[in-house]
ZAMARGU-4260 file (C-alpha; in steps of 0.2 Angstrom, whole numbers, plus 5000, padded with zeros to 4 digits):
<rodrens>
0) 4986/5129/4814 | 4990/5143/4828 | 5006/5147/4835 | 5015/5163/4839 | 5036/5164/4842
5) 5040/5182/4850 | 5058/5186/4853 | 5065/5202/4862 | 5050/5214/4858 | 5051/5232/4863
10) 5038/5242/4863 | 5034/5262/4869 | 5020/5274/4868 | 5021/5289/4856 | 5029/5302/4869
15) 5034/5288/4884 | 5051/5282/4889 | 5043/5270/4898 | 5043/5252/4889 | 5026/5244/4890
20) 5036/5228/4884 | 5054/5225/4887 | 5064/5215/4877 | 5048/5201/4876 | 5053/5185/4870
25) 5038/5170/4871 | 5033/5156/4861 | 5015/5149/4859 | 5013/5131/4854 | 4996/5126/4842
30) 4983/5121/4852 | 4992/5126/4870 | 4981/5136/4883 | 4991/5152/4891 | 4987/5163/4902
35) 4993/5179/4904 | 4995/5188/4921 | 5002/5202/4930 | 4998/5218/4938 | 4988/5232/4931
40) 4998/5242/4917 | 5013/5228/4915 | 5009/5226/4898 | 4997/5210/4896 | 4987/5219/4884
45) 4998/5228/4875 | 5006/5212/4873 | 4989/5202/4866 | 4986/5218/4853 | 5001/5216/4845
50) 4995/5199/4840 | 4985/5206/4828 | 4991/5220/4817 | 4973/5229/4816 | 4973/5231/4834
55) 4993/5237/4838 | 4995/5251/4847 | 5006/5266/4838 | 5021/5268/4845 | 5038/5262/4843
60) 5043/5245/4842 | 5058/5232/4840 | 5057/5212/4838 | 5050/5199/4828 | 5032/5190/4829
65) 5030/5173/4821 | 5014/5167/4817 | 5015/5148/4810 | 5032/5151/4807 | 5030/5168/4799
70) 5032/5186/4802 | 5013/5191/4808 | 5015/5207/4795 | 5017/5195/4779 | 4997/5187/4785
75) 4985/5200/4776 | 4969/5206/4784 | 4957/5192/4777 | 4969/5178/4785 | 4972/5187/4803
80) 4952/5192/4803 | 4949/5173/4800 | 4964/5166/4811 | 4965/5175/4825 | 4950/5177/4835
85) 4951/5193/4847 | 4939/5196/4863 | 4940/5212/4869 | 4936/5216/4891 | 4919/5226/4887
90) 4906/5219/4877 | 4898/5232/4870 | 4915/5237/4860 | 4915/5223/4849 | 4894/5223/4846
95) 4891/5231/4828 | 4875/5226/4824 | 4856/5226/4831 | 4851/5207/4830 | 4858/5192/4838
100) 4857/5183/4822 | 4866/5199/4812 | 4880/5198/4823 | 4885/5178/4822 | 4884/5180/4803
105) 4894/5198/4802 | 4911/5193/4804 | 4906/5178/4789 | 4897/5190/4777 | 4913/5202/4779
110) 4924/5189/4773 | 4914/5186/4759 | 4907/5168/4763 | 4892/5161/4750 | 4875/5160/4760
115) 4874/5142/4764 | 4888/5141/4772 | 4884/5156/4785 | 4869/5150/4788 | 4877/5133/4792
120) 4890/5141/4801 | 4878/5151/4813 | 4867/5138/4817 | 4882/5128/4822 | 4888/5143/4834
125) 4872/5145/4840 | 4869/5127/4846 | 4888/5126/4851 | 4886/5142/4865 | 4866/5137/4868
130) 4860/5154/4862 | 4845/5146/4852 | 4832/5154/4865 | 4841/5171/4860 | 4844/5171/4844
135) 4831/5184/4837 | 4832/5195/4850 | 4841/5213/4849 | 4859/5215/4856 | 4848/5228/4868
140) 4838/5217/4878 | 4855/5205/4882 | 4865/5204/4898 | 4882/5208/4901 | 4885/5186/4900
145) 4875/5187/4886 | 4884/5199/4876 | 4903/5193/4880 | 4894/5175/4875 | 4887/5182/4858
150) 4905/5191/4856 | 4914/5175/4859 | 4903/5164/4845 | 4903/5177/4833 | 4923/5177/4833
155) 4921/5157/4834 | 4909/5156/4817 | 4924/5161/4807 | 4936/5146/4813 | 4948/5152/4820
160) 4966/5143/4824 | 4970/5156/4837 | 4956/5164/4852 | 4966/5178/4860 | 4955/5185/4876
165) 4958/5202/4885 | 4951/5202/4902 | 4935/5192/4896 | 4925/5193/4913 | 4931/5209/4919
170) 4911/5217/4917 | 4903/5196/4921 | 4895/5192/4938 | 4903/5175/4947 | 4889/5163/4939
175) 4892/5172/4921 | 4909/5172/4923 | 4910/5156/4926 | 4900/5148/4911 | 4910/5160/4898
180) 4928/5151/4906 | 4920/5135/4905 | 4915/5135/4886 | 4933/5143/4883 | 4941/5130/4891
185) 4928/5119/4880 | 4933/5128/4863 | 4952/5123/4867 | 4949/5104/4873 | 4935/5099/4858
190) 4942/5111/4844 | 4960/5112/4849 | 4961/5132/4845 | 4974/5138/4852 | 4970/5150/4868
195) 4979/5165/4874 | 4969/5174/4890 | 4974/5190/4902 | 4963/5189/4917 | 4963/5193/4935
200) 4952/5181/4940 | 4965/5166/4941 | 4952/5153/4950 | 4946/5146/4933 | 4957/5150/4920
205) 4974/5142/4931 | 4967/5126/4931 | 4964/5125/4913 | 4982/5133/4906 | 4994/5122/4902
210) 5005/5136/4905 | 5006/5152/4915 | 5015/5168/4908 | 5016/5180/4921 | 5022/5198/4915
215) 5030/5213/4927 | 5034/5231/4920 | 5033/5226/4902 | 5044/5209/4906 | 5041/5190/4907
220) 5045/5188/4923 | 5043/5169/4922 | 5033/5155/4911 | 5027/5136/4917 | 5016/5127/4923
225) 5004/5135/4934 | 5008/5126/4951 | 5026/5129/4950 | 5020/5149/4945 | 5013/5151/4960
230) 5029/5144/4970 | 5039/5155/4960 | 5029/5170/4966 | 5028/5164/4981 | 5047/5163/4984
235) 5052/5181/4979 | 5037/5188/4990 | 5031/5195/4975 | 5014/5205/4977 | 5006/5195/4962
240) 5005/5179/4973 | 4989/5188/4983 | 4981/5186/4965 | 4984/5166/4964 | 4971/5154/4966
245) 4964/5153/4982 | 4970/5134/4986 | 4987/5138/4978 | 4988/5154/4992 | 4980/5143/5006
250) 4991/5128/5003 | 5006/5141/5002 | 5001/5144/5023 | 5001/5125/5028 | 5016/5118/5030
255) 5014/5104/5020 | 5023/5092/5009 | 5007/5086/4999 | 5005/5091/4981 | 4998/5109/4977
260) 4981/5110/4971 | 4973/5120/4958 | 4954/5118/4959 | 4941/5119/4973 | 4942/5101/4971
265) 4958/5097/4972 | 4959/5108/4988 | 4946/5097/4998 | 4954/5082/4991 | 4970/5090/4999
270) 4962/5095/5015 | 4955/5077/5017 | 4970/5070/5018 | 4979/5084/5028 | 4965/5079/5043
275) 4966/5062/5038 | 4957/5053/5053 | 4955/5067/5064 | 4942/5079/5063 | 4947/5096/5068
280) 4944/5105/5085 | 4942/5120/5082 | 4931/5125/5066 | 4926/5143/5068 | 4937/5159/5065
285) 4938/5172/5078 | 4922/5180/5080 | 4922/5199/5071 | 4919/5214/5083 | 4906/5223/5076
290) 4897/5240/5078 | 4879/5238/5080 | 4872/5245/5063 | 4857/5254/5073 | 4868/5264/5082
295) 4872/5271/5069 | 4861/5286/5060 | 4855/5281/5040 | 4867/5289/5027 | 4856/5282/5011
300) 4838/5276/5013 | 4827/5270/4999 | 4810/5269/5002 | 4797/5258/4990 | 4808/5263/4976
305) 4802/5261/4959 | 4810/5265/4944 | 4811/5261/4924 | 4821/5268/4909 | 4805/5270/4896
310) 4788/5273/4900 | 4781/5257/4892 | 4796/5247/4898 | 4797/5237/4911 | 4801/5242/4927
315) 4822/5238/4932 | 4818/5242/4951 | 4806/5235/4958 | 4799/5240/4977 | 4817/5244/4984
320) 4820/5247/5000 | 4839/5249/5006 | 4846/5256/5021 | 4866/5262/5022 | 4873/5267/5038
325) 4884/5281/5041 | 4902/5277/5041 | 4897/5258/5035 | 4904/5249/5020 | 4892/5241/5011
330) 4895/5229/4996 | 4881/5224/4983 | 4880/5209/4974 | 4868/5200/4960 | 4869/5195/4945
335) 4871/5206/4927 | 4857/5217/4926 | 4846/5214/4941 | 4847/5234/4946 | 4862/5236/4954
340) 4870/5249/4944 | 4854/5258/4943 | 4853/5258/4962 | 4868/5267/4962 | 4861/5281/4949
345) 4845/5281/4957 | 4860/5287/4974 | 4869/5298/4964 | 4854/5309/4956 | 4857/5302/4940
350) 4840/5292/4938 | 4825/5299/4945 | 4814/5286/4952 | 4796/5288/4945 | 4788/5280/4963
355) 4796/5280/4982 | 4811/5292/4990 | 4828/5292/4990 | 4837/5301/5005 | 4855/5305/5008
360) 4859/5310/5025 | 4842/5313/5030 | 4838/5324/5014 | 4826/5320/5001 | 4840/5320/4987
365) 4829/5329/4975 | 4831/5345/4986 | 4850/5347/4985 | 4859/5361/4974 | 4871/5351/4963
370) 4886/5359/4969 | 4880/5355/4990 | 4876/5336/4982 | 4893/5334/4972 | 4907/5344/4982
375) 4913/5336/4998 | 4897/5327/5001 | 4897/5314/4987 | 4908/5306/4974 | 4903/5294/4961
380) 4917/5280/4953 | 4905/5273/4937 | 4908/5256/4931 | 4917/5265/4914 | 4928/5276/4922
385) 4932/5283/4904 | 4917/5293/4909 | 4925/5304/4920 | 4941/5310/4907 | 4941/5326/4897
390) 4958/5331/4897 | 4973/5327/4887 | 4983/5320/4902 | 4980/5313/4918 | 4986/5328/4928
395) 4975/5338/4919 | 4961/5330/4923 | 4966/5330/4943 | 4968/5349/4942 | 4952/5351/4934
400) 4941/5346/4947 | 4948/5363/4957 | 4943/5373/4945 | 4930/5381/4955 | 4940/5384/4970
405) 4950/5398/4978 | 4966/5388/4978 | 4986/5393/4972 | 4993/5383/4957 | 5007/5375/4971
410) 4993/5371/4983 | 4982/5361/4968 | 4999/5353/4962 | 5001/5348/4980 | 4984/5339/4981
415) 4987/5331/4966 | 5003/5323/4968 | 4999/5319/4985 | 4981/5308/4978 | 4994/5302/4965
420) 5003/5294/4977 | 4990/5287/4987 | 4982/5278/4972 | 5001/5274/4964 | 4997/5283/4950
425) 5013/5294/4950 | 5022/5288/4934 | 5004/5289/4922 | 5004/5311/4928 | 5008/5313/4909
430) 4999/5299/4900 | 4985/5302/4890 | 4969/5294/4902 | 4965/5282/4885 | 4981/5275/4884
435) 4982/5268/4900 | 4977/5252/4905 | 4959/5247/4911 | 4965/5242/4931 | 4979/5260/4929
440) 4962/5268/4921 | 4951/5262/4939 | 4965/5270/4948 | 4966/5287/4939 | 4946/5289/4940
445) 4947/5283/4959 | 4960/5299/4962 | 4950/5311/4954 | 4934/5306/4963 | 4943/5306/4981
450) 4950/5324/4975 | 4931/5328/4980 | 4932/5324/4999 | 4915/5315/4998 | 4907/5308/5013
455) 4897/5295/5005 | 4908/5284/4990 | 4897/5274/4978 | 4910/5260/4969 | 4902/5253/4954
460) 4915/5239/4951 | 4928/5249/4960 | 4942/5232/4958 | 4937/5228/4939 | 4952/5226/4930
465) 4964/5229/4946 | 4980/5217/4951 | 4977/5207/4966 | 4991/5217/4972 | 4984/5236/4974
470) 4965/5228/4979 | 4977/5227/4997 | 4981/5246/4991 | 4963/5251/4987 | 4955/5241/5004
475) 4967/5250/5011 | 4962/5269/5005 | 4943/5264/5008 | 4948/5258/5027 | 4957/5274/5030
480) 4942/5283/5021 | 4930/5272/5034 | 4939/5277/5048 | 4936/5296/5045 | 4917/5294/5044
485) 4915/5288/5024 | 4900/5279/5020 | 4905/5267/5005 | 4892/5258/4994 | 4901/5246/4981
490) 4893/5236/4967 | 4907/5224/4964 | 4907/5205/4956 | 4925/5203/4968 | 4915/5192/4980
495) 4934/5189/4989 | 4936/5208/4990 | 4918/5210/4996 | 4922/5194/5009 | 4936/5201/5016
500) 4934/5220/5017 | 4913/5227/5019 | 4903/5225/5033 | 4891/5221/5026 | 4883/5215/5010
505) 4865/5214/4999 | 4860/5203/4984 | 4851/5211/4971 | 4837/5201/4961 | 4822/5207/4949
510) 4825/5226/4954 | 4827/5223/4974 | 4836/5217/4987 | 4831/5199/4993 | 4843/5197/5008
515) 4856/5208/5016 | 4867/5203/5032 | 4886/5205/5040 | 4896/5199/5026 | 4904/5184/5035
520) 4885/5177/5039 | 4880/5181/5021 | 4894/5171/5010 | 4894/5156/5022 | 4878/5154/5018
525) 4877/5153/5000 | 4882/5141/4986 | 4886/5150/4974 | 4891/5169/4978 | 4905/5167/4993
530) 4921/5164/4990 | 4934/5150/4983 | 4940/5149/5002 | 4923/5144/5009 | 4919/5130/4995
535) 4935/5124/4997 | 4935/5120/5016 | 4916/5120/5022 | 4915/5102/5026 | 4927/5107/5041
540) 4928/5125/5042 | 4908/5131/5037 | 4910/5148/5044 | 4927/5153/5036 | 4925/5164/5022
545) 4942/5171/5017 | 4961/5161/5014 | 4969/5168/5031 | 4954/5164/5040 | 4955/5144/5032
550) 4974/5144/5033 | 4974/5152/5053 | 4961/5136/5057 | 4973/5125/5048 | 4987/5129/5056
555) 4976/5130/5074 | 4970/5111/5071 | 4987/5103/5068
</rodrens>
């Protein structure tokens, strides 16, 4: 069994007036798939931790939670720990133990299982998620896929009727990202386990969901079937529609009166039929203008670069060579842990690379002073951007970084409030930087970085855990920054944001970059790595790499 009845809950922060859930009511049916969406900080996950007494926020709260017809509160520890199975967005959170094989049987040993069946239980798991070539390894040596995928068995070995996921894939690359979704949708079709998901990346979970549940400022905002979600959103011009499925927003631009589609599939079946007997005239989009990079003097160089954590280890990057031009966007691609995040340390002065130079504006890196390399020159946005807190409250932690400048107190408050707005972090001043949300906690680090003035921007997954909506916001911000000169280098898994924003784009694999190009001639051709848009309608649109680009040809051929 796994159901869940919610009427009117209200919940608030310790200190907030703001309701992070408003008068909630929701019902969860055994062995339905939901998924949960909405913009950053409207209360999703809030929502999926009161699911689980252990992992509810304090605060104050009103309403009733149901679980099999019961209030959640009278199912003791033992019974929700084996009943309700929670995935939390980073990994390494939920990792407690050293071995592969330590962590499937954890959860079982906890509850106090005899040694046969655990050992019957993790062998099962083991094959179920095809971890067998793994198992004895240390949680160390694993990938970000890897580790999410050991997570996810380790929670399945104890049988839950109930798999509650929190922004699953948020830290995955595309391909990883896509196997995790695959063998949840797999765990709800073969074992019937009831499935409650958040995510932002609605390509693979809308298909799946039964229903969608679709929360704004703390709300349901609406709850059905996924197709007739997106016509919803589509009908109140609501922001979250740029976060749909990529046939649901391109069908959306076609008058048509076919059926929606959900998948990639669906979607050529549908455009098929829309150029039924007539192959269309024009297949290219408008060719980009674009600024010949040699023009343009180097703002990053890496030169034979070689580099590795441990002496005796082996090496992470491997003979890199990379060239970033000033004022150019550059997004990075690759799979979990080919070097990309270690690119960007080796940028920032973080690593030191043991072989081969690293230069930022013509200046070998190891000869800046920190305070020439860090204060309007450049600004680091890590891939945790928890990293960057050390005050009690957002505005704190703005003000801080002009502590070493000759400014008044009205003139810091004035920056701050001004960077506030631009990043729409106005209402989270007074908030406590860990109790927002991960896509309001993205924003918050992206406002004190900017406070810097840098000239070159690296984004380690700059959109993780940010609503379709404020990625317009953020391209936004990063364009305006472009125009003024910036130099942005982004690691980023959004192979739609990378598509439709950089200029250009590298794919990292074994330590170094294997190909590089303008984004549009990089994602058309590849497979994998390029954008729903693309695989969708290739077969009469190969160039097209973006919705508006497939739904402007559309339009242009009927």
């Amino acid at each position: 069994m796994g159901s869940f009845a919610i009427e009117n809950l209200t919940f608030s922060y310790p200190g907030q007036d703001r309701k992070a859930l408003d008068r909630l009511t929701l019902t969860v049916e055994e062995g339905e798939f939901v998924a949960i969406c909405g913009r950053s900080g409207c209360g999703k996950s809030t929502l999926l931790r009161h699911l689980k007494t252990v992992l509810t926020p304090h605060g104050t709260r009103e309403g009733i939670i149901l679980y099999n017809g019961r209030p959640l509160e009278e199912a003791d520890q033992r019974t929700q720990a084996s009943e309700i199975g929670y995935v939390l967005q980073n990994p390494d959170n939920q990792i407690v133990t050293d071995k592969v094989w330590h962590e499937l049987a954890f959860g079982l040993e906890s509850l106090g299982l005899d040694s046969e069946t655990i050992r019957r239980r993790v062998a099962e798991m083991a094959s179920f998620f095809g971890i067998q070539d793994w198992f004895m390894r240390p949680v160390t040596e694993l990938s970000g896929g890897q580790k999410q995928l050991l997570n996810l068995a380790s929670v399945m070995a104890m049988q839950p009727g109930v798999l509650i996921l929190d922004e699953p894939t948020s830290q995955l690359d595309p391909i990883a990202a896509s196997e995790f979704l695959e063998t949840v949708k797999k765990i709800n079709r073969e074992l019937g386990t009831t499935i409650l998901v958040s995510e932002h990346r609605l390509d693979e979970i809308f298909p799946a969901a039964d229903r969608a549940a679709v929360l704004e400022k703390g709300r349901l905002l609406c709850c059905d079937r996924p197709a007739e979600v997106g016509r919803l959103l589509r009908e109140q011009g609501n922001g979250l529609f740029f976060a749909m499925p990529a046939p649901i927003q391109i069908y959306a631009g076609v008058d048509n009166s076919l059926p929606c589609p959900l998948t990639v599939r669906d979607g050529r079946k549908w455009l098929d039929t829309l150029f039924a007997g007539q192959a269309p005239v024009r297949s290219a989009p408008p060719a980009q203008a674009e600024r010949r990079r040699e023009d343009r003097v180097p703002a990053v160089e890496m030169a034979d670069v070689w580099f590795r954590y441990e002496k005796n280890a082996p090496d992470v990057i491997r003979g890199l060579n990379l060239t970033v031009r000033a004022g150019e966007w550059m997004a990075i691609v690759g799979g979990n842990g080919t070097g990309k995040t270690t690119a960007l340390n080796l940028m920032s002065r973080l690593s030191r690379p043991y072989r081969g130079r690293v230069k930022l504006n013509g200046k070998d890196l190891g000869k800046y002073a920190d305070a020439e390399l860090f204060r309007r020159n450049l600004g680091v946005l890590p891939q945790n951007p928890q990293a960057l807190f050390v005050k009690k409250t957002v505005e704190l932690d703005l003000m801080e970084m002009f502590s070493d400048r000759k400014m008044t107190a009205e003139e810091k408050r004035a920056k701050v409030r001004g960077m506030a707005a631009l990043t729409e972090i106005q209402e989270l001043l007074p908030m406590h930087p860990y109790d927002l949300s991960g896509g309001e906690q993205q924003r918050a680090a992206l406002a004190k970085v900017l406070l810097l003035e840098p000239r070159i921007l690296l984004l380690d997954e700059p959109t993780k855990g940010i609503d379709g909506y404020f990625k317009r916001t953020l391209a936004g911000i990063l364009k305006r920054l472009q125009a003024d000169g910036v130099t942005i280098v982004m690691v980023s898994h959004d192979l739609e944001f990378c598509a439709r924003y950089a200029d250009t784009c590298a794919m990292f694999f074994n330590g170094s970059v294997v190909t590089a190009g303008p984004a549009r001639a990089f994602f058309a051709g590849n497979s994998f790595y390029t954008t729903a848009a693309n695989r969708m309608a290739r077969r009469f649109f190969p160039d097209a790499v973006t919705n508006e680009e497939v739904i402007a040809l559309c339009n242009g051929n009927r």
